[in-house]
C-alpha positions in Angstrom: -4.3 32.0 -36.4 -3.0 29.4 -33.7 -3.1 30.5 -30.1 -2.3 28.7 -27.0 -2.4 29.2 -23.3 0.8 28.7 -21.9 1.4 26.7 -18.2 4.8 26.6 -16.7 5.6 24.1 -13.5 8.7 25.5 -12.2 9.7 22.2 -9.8 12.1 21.3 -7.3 13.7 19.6 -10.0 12.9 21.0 -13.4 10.4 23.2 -15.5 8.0 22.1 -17.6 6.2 24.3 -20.2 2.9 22.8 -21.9 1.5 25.1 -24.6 -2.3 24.4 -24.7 -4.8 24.8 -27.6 -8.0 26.6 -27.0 -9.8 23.1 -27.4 -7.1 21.9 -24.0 -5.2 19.7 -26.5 -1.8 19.4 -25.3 0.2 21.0 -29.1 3.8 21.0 -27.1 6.1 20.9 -24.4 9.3 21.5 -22.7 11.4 20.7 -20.0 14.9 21.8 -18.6 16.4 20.3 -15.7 18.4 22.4 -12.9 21.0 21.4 -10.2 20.6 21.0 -6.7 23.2 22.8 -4.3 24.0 20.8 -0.8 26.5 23.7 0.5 26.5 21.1 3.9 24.3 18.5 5.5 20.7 19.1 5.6 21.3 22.7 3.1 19.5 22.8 -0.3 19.9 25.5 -2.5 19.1 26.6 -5.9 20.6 29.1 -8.2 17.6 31.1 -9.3 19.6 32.4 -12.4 19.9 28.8 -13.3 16.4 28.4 -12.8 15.3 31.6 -14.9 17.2 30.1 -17.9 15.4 26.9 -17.4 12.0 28.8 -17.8 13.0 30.6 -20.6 14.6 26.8 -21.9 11.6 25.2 -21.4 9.3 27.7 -23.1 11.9 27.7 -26.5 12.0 24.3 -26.4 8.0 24.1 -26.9 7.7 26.6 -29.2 10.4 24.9 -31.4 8.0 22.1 -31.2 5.2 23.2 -32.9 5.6 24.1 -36.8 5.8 27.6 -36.8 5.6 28.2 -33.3 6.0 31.8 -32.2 5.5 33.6 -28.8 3.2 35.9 -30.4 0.9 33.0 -30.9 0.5 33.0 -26.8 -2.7 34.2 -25.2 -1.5 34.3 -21.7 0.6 33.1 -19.5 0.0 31.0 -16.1 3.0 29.4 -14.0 3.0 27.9 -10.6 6.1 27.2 -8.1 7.9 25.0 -5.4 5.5 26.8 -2.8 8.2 27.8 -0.1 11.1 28.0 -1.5 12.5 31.7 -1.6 15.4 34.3 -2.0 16.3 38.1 -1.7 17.8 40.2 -5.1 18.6 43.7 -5.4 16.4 45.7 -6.7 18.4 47.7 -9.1 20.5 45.2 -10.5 18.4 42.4 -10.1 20.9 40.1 -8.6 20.3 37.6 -6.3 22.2 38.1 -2.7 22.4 34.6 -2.0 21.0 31.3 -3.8 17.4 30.4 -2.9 16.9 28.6 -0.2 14.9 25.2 -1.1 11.6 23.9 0.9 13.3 21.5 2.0 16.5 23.1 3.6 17.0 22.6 7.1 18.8 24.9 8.5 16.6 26.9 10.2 15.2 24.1 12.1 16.3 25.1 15.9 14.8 28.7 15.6 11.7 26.7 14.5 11.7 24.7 17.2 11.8 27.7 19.2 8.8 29.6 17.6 7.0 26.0 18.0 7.5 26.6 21.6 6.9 30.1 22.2 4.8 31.1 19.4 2.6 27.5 17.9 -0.7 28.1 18.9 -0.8 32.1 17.4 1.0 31.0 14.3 -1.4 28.2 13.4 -4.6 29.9 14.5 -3.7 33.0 12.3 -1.3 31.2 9.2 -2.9 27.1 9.4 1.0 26.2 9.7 2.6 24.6 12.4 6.2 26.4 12.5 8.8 24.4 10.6 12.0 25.5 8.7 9.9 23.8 6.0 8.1 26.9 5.2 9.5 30.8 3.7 9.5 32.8 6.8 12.3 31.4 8.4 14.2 30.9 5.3 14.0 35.1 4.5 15.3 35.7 8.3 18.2 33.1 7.4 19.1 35.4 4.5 18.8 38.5 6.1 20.9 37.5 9.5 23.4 36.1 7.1 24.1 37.4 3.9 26.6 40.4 4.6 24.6 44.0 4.8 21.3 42.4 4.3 19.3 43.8 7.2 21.0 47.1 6.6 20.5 47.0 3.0 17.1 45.7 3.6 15.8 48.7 5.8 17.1 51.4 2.9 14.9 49.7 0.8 17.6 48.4 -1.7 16.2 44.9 -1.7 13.2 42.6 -2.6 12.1 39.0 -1.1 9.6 36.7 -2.7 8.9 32.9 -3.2 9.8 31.7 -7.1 6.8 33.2 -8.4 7.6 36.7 -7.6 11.1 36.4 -8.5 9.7 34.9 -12.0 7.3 37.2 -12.6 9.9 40.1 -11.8 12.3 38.7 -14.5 9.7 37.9 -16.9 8.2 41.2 -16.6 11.5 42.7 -16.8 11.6 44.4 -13.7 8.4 46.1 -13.6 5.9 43.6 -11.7 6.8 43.1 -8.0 3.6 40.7 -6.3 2.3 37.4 -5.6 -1.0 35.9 -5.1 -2.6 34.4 -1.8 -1.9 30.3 -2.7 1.6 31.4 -2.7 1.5 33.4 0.4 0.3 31.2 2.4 3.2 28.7 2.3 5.2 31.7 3.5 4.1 31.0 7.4 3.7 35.3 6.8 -0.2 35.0 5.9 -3.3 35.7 7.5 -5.7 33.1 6.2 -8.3 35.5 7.2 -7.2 38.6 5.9 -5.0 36.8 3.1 -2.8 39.6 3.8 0.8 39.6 5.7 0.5 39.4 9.7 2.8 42.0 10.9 2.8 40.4 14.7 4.5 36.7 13.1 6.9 39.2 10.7 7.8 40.7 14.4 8.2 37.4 15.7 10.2 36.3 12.8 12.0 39.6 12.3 11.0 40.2 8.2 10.4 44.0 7.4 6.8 43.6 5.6 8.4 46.4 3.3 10.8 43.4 1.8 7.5 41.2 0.7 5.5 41.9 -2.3 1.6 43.0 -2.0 -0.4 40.0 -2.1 -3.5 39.3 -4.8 -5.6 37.1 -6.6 -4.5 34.1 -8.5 -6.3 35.3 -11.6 -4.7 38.7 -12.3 -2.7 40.2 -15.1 0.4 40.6 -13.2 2.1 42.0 -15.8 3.1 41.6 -19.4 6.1 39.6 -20.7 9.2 41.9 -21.6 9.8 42.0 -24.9 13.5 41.8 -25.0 13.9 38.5 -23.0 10.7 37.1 -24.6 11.3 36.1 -28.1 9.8 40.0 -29.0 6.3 39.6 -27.5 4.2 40.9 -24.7 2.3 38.0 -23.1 0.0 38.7 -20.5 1.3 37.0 -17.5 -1.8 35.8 -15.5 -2.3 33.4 -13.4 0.1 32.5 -10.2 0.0 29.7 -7.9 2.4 27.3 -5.9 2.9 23.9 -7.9 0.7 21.3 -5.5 -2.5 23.3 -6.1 -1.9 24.0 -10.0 -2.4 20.2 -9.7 -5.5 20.0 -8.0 -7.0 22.5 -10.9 -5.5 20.7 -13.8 -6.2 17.1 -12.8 -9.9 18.2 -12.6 -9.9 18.5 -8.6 -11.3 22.0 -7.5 -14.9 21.0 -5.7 -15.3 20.4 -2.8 -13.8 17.3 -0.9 -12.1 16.2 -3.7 -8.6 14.5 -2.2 -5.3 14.6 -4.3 -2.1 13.9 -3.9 1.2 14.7 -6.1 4.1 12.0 -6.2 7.4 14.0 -6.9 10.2 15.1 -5.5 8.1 15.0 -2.1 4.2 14.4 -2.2 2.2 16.5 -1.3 -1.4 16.0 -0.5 -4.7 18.2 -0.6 -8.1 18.1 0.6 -10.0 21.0 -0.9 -12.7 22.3 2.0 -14.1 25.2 0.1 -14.5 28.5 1.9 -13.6 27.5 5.5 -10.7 26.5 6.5 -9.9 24.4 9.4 -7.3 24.4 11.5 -6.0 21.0 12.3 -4.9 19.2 15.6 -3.8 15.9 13.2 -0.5 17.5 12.3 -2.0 18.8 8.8 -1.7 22.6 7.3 -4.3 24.6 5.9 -3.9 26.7 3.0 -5.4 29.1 0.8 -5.7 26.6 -2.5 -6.7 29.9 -4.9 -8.0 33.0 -4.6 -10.6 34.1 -7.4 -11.8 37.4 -8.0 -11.6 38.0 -4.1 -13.0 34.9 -2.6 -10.7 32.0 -1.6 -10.8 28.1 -1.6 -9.0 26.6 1.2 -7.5 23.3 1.2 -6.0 20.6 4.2 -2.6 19.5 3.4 -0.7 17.2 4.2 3.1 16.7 3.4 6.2 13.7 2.8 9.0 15.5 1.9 11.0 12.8 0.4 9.0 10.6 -2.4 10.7 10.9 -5.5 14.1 12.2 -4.1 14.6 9.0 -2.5 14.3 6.6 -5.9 16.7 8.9 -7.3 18.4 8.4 -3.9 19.1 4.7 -5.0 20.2 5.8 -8.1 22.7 8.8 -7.6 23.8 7.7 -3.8 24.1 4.2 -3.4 24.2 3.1 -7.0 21.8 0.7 -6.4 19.9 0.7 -9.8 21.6 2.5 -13.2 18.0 3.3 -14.5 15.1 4.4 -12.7 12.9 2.2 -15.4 14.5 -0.5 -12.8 12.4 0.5 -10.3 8.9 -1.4 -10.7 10.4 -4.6 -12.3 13.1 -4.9 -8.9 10.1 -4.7 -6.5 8.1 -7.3 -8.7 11.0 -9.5 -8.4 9.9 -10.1 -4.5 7.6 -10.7 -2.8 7.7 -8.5 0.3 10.1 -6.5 2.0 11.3 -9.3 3.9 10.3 -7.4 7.3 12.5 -4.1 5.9 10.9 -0.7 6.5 12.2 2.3 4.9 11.7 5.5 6.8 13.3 8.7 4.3 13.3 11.0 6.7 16.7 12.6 4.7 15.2 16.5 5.9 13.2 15.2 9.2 9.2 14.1 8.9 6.5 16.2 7.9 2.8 15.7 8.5 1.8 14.2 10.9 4.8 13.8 13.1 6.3 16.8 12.3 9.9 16.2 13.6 12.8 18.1 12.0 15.1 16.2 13.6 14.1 12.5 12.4 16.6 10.8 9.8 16.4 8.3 7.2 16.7 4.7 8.3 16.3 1.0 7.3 15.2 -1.3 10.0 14.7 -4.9 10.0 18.1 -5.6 7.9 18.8 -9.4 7.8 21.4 -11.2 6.5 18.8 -12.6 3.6 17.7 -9.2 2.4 18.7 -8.4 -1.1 19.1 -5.3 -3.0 15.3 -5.7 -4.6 14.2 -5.8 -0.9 15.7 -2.6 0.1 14.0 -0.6 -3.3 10.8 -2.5 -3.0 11.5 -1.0 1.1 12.0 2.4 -0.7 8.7 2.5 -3.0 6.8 1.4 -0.2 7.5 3.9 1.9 5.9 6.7 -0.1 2.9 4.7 -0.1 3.1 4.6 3.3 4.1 8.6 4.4 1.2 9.2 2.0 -1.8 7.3 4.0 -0.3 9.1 7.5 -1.9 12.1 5.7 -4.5 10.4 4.4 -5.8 8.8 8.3 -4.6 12.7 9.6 -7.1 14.5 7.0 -10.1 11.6 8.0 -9.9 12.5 11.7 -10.4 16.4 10.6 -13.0 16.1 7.5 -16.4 14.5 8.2 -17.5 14.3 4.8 -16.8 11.7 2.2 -13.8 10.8 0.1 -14.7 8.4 -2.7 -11.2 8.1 -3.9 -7.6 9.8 -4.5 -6.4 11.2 -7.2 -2.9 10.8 -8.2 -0.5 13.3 -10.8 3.2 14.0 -10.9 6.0 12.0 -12.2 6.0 8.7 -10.1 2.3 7.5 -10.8 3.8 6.1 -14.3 5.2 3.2 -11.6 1.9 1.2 -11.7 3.1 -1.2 -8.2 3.7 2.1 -6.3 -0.1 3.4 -7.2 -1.5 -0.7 -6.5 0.1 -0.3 -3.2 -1.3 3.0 -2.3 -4.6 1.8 -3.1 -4.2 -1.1 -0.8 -3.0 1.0 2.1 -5.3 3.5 1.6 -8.4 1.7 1.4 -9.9 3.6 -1.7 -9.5 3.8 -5.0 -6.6 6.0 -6.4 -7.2 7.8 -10.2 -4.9 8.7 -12.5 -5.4 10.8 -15.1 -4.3 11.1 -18.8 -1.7 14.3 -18.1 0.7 13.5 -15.3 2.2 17.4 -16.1 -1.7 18.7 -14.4 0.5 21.6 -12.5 1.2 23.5 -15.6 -1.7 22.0 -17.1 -3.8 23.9 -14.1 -1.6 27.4 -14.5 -2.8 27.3 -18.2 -6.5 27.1 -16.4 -5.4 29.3 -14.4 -4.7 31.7 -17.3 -7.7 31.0 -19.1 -10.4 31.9 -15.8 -8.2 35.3 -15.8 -9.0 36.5 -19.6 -12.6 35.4 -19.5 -12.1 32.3 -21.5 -13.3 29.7 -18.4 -16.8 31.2 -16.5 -14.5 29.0 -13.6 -12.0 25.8 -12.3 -14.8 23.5 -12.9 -15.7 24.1 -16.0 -12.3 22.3 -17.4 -13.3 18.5 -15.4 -15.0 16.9 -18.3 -11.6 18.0 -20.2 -9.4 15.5 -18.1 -9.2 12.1 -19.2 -8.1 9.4 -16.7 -5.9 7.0 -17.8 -6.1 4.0 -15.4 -7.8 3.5 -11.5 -6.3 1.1 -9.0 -9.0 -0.4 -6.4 -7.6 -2.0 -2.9 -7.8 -5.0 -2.7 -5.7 -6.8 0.4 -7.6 -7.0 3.8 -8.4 -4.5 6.4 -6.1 -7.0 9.2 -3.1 -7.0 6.4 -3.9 -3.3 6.0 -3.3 -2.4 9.5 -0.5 -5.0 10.5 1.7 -2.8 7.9 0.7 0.3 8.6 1.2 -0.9 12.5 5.1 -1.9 11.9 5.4 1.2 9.6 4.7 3.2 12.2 7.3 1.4 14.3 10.2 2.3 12.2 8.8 5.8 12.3 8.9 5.7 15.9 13.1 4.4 15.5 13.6 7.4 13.5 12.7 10.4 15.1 14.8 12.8 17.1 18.1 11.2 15.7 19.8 14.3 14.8 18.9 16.8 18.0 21.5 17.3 20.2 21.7 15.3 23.7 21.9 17.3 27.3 25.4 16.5 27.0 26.2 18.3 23.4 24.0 21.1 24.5 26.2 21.6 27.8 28.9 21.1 26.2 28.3 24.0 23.6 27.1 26.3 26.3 
C-alpha cells in the first residue's frame, strides 16, 4: 500500500502541499493562491476562512494527482506558517472576529516605537526581538482594543488567539486541538527563549491575557488528528508545526550547526542556525527558537527584508511595468547596470538591520536616460542587496565559519538575481533541487515525530542541489555598491513619521 508524508507551506501568498514518498520522492503537489486585503495604507490582512479553503485546496488538488490518491494513504501530517501573522475566533462558533492581521501590517507601528523606548532592552534579553509591529504581540492587542467587545469577550473566556498554525490545527482538528509549538512562539515577541514559555511581564506590557494564547510545545508532537468530516473521511495524525522560514532550513538540508540560509519570497528571510545557545544581537538581528525536539531547542540568528518578491510583483500589478514576471531576468540582462538607480522597497518600513518602521520605498538616482529595464534590474538588485545587510549583521555576531548560503523559495528560479547575490555576498550561494523545502521540511518534520527519522540530519544526503553560483566581481566593486546602496537607504528612512509640527498639531 502507498503512503506519504504530507508537508503543507501555508505562505503569505499561497499554500503548497507536497505529498512525499517514504523514499522522499516528491509523488504530488498542490497549490491555491489567496488574496491580499489593504483595508488602508500600510494595512495587510488576510481572510483566514479563505486561507483554510486554500489548505484544504491544495491538499485535494495533490491527491487528485496521484492515481488513486486517497487521504487514507497519509502517514502524518506536518505544516508550517507565515511566522507572525495572527487573528482571534470564537471559540464556540469558530468564527473569526476580524481578518488576520499579516506580518507585514503596519499599523501598530507607533505603540512599537513606544515599547522600543520604554521596554527594548527587557524584551530582547528575554524574547531575542527588538519590538516592531512586525511581530504577533502587538497585532493581538490591535484586535483586542479594536474589534467591538473583544477585551470583554476575551476575559469571559469566549475567545481564542493564535498565529496560522494554531488556527490551522484548530480547523483541521475540528475544534478539538488548541496549541502551538516553540518556533512559532517565538515570532510572537510573547516568548521566553529560556523558558520557551509565555513571559507574563511583556503580555503585561503589551496588555494580552496569557489565557487567550495556546500552551506552547514541541515541534514534533501529535497535536491532534485530522477530523474526519472536513478531511476526505480520514484521521491523519497532524504532527509536526513550525513557522515557514525554518521548515526551510530543515527541508533544504540546513539543520547543523552554522549552516546560513536564506528564503527569497514574498520577503526573505534569513537564518543562521547557532545550535543550543542563542545570542542576542546588538547588529539589528533576531534570535529565535528554529525547532524544539523532544524538549531541547535549536536556536537560530535571523535576519529579515520584508519586501523581495512583493516588489517584482510590484512592477507587475502597480506600475504595469512588465505583463509577465518570466520578463524579469531577460529585462535586467538587457543592461548593463542600473545606470546609478538604487531601489530601496521599503513599502512596510526596513527590517534588519536598520529597523525603521517608518522608512518608504524610493528610487534615487532617476536621470532622464534611465529606461524601464533600469528601474527592474534597480528592483532585483535590491533584494540582493537587503539580503547581504543581514548577511555583514550575522558576521559581526557569529565567529565561526560560513562556507556558503543556501538559497530556497520561489525567486531563486531567476538565475541573475542568485549571480548577483553571490557577488555581493562574497560566497558561494546553493540551490537546491526542491525550491518548495518549507513543506518539504514539515513532512521531515512529520517523519522525526512518528519515529521514521532518528533526526533533521538524517534527511541531508536526500537533497539534491541543482546549481551553485560562486562570486566573482572584486572586493573594491563589491564595496563601492554596497557603499551607494547604503546611501539610498540612508534617503529613505523616517519618511513617513510625523514632523514636530504634525505632532503639535494633533495634540
Amino acid at each position: 500500500m502507498a503512503a506519504y508524508y504530507l508537508g503543507i507551506d501555508q505562505g503569505t501568498t499561497l499554500t503548497t502541499a507536497l505529498l512525499v514518498d517514504q523514499d522522499w520522492r516528491i509523488a504530488a503537489r498542490g497549490r491555491r493562491a489567496h488574496r491580499q486585503i489593504h483595508p488602508r495604507p500600510g494595512w495587510v490582512e488576510h481572510d483566514p476562512e479563505e486561507i483554510f479553503e486554500c489548505v484544504l485546496g491544495a491538499i485535494g488538488e495533490a491527491l487528485s494527482r496521484l492515481p488513486g490518491g486517497r487521504a487514507q494513504d497519509i502517514i502524518g501530517l506536518g505544516l508550517d506558517h507565515q511566522g507572525e501573522t495572527c487573528l482571534i475566533w470564537d471559540k464556540g462558533t469558530g468564527r473569526p472576529l476580524y481578518n488576520a492581521i499579516v506580518w507585514q501590517d503596519r499599523r501598530t507601528s507607533d505603540f512599537a516605537e513606544r515599547l522600543k523606548k520604554e521596554h527594548g532592552r527587557y524584551i530582547q534579553e528575554t524574547t531575542g526581538l527588538w519590538p516592531d509591529s512586525y511581530y504577533t504581540a502587538t497585532k493581538i492587542k490591535w484586535l483586542l482594543d479594536h474589534v467591538p467587545g473583544a477585551r470583554d469577550r476575551a476575559a469571559r473566556g469566549e475567545l481564542l488567539a493564535g498565529t496560522l498554525n494554531t488556527w490551522l490545527i484548530w480547523k483541521l482538528s475540528g475544534g478539538r486541538a488548541f496549541a502551538t509549538d516553540s518556533c512559532s512562539g517565538s515570532r510572537t515577541m510573547l516568548m521566553s527563549l529560556r523558558t520557551r514559555q509565555w513571559d507574563r511581564t511583556i503580555a503585561g506590557l503589551v496588555d494580552v491575557p496569557l489565557d487567550l494564547l495556546p500552551p506552547i510545545g514541541d515541534c514534533n508532537q501529535i497535536f491532534a488528528r485530522t477530523e474526519p468530516r472536513i478531511f476526505w473521511g480520514a484521521e491523519v495524525p497532524i504532527c509536526g508545526s513550525l513557522s515557514d522560514s525554518h521548515a526551510g532550513l530543515i527541508g533544504g538540508g540546513g539543520s547543523r550547526v552554522g549552516t546560513l540560509k536564506t528564503s527569497y519570497g514574498t520577503g526573505c528571510f534569513m537564518n543562521l542556525v547557532t545550535g543550543d545557545e542563542f545570542v542576542i544581537s546588538r547588529q539589528g538581528l533576531a534570535a529565535c527558537c528554529a525547532w524544539q525536539i523532544d524538549g531541547l531547542p535549536t536556536y537560530t540568528l535571523n535576519g529579515a527584508a520584508y519586501i523581495a518578491g512583493a516588489a517584482v510583483e510590484w512592477l507587475r500589478t502597480g506600475l504595469e511595468l512588465i505583463g509577465d514576471l518570466a520578463e524579469v531576468e531577460s529585462l535586467a540582462r538587457s543592461v548593463p547596470d542600473t545606470r546609478d538607480v538604487y531601489f530601496v522597497p521599503a513599502f512596510a518600513g526596513l527590517a534588519t538591520p536598520h529597523w525603521d518602521q517608518y522608512a518608504r520605498g524610493a528610487f534615487l538616482g532617476l536621470t532622464g536616460g534611465v529606461t524601464k529595464a533600469h528601474l527592474v534590474r534597480s528592483v532585483l538588485e535590491s533584494v540582493a542587496f537587503q539580503t547581504t545587510d543581514c548577511y555583514r549583521a550575522m558576521k559581526r555576531e557569529y565567529q565561526g565559519d560560513i562556507p556558503r548560503m543556501r538559497a530556497d523559495g520561489g525567486m531563486v528560479d531567476n538565475e541573475f538575481l542568485m549571480q548577483f547575490q553571490a557577488d555581493l555576498l562574497g560566497l558561494p550561494v546553493v540551490v537546491p533541487q526542491e525550491k518548495e523545502s518549507a513543506a518539504f521540511g514539515a513532512a521531515v518534520m512529520t517523519a522525526v515525530t512518528l519515529g521514521r527519522l532518528s533526526g533533521l540530519e538524517e534527511i541531508d544526503h536526500h537533497v539534491q542541489l541543482k546549481k551553485t553560483y560562486e562570486p566573482f566581481i572584486s572586493a573594491d566593486e563589491r564595496e563601492s555598491r554596497l557603499a551607494r546602496w547604503l546611501k539610498a537607504v540612508e534617503r529613505s528612512k523616517g519618511w513617513a513619521k510625523p514632523s514636530e509640527e504634525d505632532e503639535r498639531g494633533q495634540g
